[in-house]
N, C-alpha and C positions, 0 to 999 in steps of 0.2 A: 098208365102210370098211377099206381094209388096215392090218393092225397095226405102225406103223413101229415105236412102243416099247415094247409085248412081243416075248415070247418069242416067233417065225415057228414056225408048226405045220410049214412046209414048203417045200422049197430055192424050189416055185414061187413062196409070199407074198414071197421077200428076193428073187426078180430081178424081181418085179411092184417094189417100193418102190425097188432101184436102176434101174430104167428109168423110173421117175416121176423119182427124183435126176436122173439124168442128159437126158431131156428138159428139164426145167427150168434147166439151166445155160445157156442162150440168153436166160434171164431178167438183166438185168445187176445182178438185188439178189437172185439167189440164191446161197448160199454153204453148201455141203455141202462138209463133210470127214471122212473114216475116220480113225481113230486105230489107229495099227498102229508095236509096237515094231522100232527099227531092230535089224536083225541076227534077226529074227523070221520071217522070211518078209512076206510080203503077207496074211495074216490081220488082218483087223479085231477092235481089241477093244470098239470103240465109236464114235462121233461126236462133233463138235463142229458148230453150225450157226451162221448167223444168225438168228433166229425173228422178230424184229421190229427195225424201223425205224423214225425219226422224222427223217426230213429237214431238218424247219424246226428243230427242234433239236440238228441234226448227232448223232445218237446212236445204238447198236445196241445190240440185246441179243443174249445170245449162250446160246444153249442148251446141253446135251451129256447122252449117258449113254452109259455105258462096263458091260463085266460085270462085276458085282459082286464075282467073286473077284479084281478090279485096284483097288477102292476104298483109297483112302488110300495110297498108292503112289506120289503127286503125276505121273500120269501125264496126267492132265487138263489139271492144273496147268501142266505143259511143254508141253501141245498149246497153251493158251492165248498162251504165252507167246512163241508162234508166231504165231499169227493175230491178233492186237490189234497189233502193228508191221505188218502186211499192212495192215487193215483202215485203218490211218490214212493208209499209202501209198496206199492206192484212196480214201483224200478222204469214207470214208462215219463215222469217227469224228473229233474232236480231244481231245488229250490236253489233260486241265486246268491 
């Protein structure tokens, strides 16, 4: 099993898990994204996902982890607040 949410022994486990990512974006209920500060470069500091789905009750759930020395930082926070107005554009959530 590749480790997506430990710590990667090695640069090869993170391009085995982004080429699973990115394979699977042909899927139309897959939903991977990097969390990476602007002005930062392009380094990842974490993810946010969709993990599950419930169709017949229009609903998602929405995963994430980030490296712990960015916790409590509301970095998460701002990634969300990003993707849940996407999310209800693409019709797979509705706001209550």
């Amino acid at each position: 099993m590749i480790p997506i949410f430990r710590t990667h022994e090695n640069v090869e486990t993170t391009i085995e898990v982004m080429k699973m990512w990115t394979d699977n974006y042909v899927n139309k209920d897959f939903y991977q994204w990097a969390i990476v500060l602007k002005g930062n470069g392009s380094e990842p500091l974490g993810t946010i996902s969709v993990v599950g789905q419930n169709e017949k009750l229009d609903i998602v759930h929405i995963g994430y982890c980030i490296v712990s020395s960015w916790w409590n930082k509301g970095i998460t926070s701002e990634g969300l607040k990003g993707i849940i107005p996407f999310l209800f554009d693409q019709g797979k959530s509705e706001p209550d």
